[in-house]
C-alpha positions in Angstrom: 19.6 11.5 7.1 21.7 10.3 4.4 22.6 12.9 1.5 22.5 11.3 -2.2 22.1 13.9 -4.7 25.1 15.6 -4.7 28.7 15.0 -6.5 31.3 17.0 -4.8 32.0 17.6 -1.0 30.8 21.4 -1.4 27.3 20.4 -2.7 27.0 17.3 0.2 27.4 19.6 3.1 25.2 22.2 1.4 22.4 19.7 0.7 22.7 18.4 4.2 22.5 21.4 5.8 19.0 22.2 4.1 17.6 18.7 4.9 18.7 19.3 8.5 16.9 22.4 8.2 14.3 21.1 6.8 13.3 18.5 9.6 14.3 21.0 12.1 17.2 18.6 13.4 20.2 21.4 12.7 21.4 21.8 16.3 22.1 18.2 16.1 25.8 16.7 15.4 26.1 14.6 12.0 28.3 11.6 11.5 30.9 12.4 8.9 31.8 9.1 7.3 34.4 9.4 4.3 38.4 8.5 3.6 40.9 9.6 6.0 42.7 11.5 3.6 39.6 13.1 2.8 38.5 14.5 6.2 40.8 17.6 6.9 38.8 19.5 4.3 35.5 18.0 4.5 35.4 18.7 8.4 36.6 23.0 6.8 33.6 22.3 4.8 31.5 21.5 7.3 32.7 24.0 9.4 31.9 26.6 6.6 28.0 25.4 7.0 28.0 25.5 10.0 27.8 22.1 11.0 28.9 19.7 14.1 30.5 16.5 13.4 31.8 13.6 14.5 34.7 11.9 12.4 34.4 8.1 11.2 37.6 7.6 9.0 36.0 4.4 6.9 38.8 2.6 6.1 39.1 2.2 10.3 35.8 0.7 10.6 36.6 -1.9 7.2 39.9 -3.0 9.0 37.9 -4.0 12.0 35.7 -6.7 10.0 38.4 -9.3 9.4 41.8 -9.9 9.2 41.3 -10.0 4.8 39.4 -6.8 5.2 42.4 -5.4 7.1 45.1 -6.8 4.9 42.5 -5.1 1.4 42.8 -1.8 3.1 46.4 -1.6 3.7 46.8 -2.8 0.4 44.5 0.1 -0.9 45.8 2.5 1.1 49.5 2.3 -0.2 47.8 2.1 -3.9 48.2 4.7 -6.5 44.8 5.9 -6.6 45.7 6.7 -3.0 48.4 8.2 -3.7 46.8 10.4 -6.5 44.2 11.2 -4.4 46.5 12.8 -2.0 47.7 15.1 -4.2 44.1 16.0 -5.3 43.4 16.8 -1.8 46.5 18.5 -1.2 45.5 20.7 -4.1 42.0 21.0 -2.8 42.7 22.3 0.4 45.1 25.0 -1.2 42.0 26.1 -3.5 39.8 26.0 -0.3 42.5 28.4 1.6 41.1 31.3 -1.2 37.5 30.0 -2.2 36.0 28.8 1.3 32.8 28.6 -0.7 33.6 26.4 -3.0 32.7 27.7 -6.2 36.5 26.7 -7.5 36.3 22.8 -6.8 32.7 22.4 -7.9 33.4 24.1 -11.4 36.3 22.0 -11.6 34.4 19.0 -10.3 31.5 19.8 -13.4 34.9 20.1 -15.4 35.8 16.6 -14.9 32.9 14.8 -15.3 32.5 15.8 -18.9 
C-alpha cells in the first residue's frame, strides 16, 4: 500500500493506518522508506499509530546503484538543504517531545505552504 494524499509525516502515518485498517492488513509490519535524517521521528510517529516498521534509509539503497549514484548522494548529503533540513528535524522532534499528536507540525506545515 502506498500512501499519496497526504503532505506532512503526521497525516502519512494517519492515512496509512486507516488503509491498513481498511484492508484488514494492520497486524502487518510496513516498510518505512524516507531520508535518514528523517527517520528518528517518523519511526515516534509511527509508533504513536501504532504501527510496526521496518527502516529503509533511501539514500542507502541510491548508493548501491552505481558508483555516480554513490558519489550524487554524498554530494547531497553534505549540501545545504541537508543541512537545513537537520535543523528542521531537530526542531521537529523538540515540538513532537510536547505535541505527540501532531497538531503543532501540521499547522505549521499548512503554514508553509501558503
Amino acid at each position: 500500500i502506498l500512501e499519496e494524499e497526504s503532505l506532512e509525516t503526521y497525516g502519512n502515518m494517519e492515512n496509512t493506518k486507516a488503509l491498513l485498517d481498511k484492508y484488514n492488513l494492520a497486524n502487518g509490519k510496513l516498510a518505512l522508506v524516507t531520508v535518514g535524517l528523517h527517520l528518528p521521528r517518523s519511526v515516534k510517529i509511527c509508533d504513536f499509530y501504532e504501527l510496526e516498521v521496518d527502516v529503509c534509509p533511501s539514500e542507502e539503497q541510491v548508493k548501491q546503484i552505481s558508483e555516480h549514484h554513490k558519489a550524487a548522494v554524498e554530494r547531497y548529503e553534505k549540501s545545504c538543504f541537508v543541512k537545513r533540513e537537520k535543523l528542521r528535524e531537530f526542531l521537529l522532534r523538540r515540538i513532537q517531545l510536547i505535541n505527540p499528536s501532531g497538531n503543532i507540525p501540521r499547522i505549521l506545515g499548512e503554514y508553509m505552504r501558503k
